[in-house]
N, C-alpha and C positions, 0 to 999 in steps of 0.2 A: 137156701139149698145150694147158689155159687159156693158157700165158703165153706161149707158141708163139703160139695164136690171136690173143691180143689183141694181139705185137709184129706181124702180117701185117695183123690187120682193125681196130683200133683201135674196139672193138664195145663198151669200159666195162659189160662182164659175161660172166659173171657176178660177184656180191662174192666175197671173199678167206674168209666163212664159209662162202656157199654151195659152195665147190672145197673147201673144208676138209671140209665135212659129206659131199660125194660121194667124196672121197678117205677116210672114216672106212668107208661103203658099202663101196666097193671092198677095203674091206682085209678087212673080215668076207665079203665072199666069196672074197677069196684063202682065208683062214684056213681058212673053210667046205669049199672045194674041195683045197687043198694041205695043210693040219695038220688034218684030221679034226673040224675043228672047235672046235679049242682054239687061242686068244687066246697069239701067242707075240710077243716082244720083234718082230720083224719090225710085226706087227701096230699094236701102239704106235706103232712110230716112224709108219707110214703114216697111224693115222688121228690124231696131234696131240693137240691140246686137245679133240676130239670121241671120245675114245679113252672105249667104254661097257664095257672090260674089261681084265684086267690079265693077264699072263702067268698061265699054267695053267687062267684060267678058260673053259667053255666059252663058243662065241657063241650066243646065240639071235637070232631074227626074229621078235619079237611080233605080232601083225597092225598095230598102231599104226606100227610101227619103218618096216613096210611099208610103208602106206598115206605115213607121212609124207615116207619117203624116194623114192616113185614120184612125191607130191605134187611134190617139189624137182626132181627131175630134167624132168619134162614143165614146170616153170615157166622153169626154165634153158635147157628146148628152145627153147620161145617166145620167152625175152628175146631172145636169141640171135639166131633167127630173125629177129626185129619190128626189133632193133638191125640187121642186114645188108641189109633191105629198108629202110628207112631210111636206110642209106646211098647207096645207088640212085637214091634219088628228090632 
């Protein structure tokens, strides 16, 4: 949906790390909610080069893991947002 967004808004965000790092997110909570919690080749492939486990192993959420990854997503909210009001004006 990034590359959806950005061929419809031309909004230059967020970067190709920050979709990388929220796509590593998402995949620890597929794993979380659909594999009981164990890190399965799915998982991998989803989250790339950000990938914090390997097949068999469980996922945790440290509080850090949390904090850093709620920190990215509301930064991503705003770029986003300020980029589309920006366009507007």
């Amino acid at each position: 949906w990034f590359t959806y967004l950005e061929d419809k808004a031309k909004l230059k965000c967020p970067t190709e790390d920050e979709i990388e790092q929220i796509a590593e997110a998402k995949a620890s909570r597929d794993a979380l909610i659909h594999n009981q919690g164990i890190a399965g080749k799915q998982y991998e492939a989803k989250a790339g080069k950000f990938s914090r486990y390997t097949e068999g192993q469980r996922i945790e959420i440290p509080k850090e893991y949390h904090q850093k990854t709620w920190d990215l997503i509301r930064k991503v909210v705003n770029d986003l947002s300020n980029a589309a009001i920006g366009k507007v004006k």
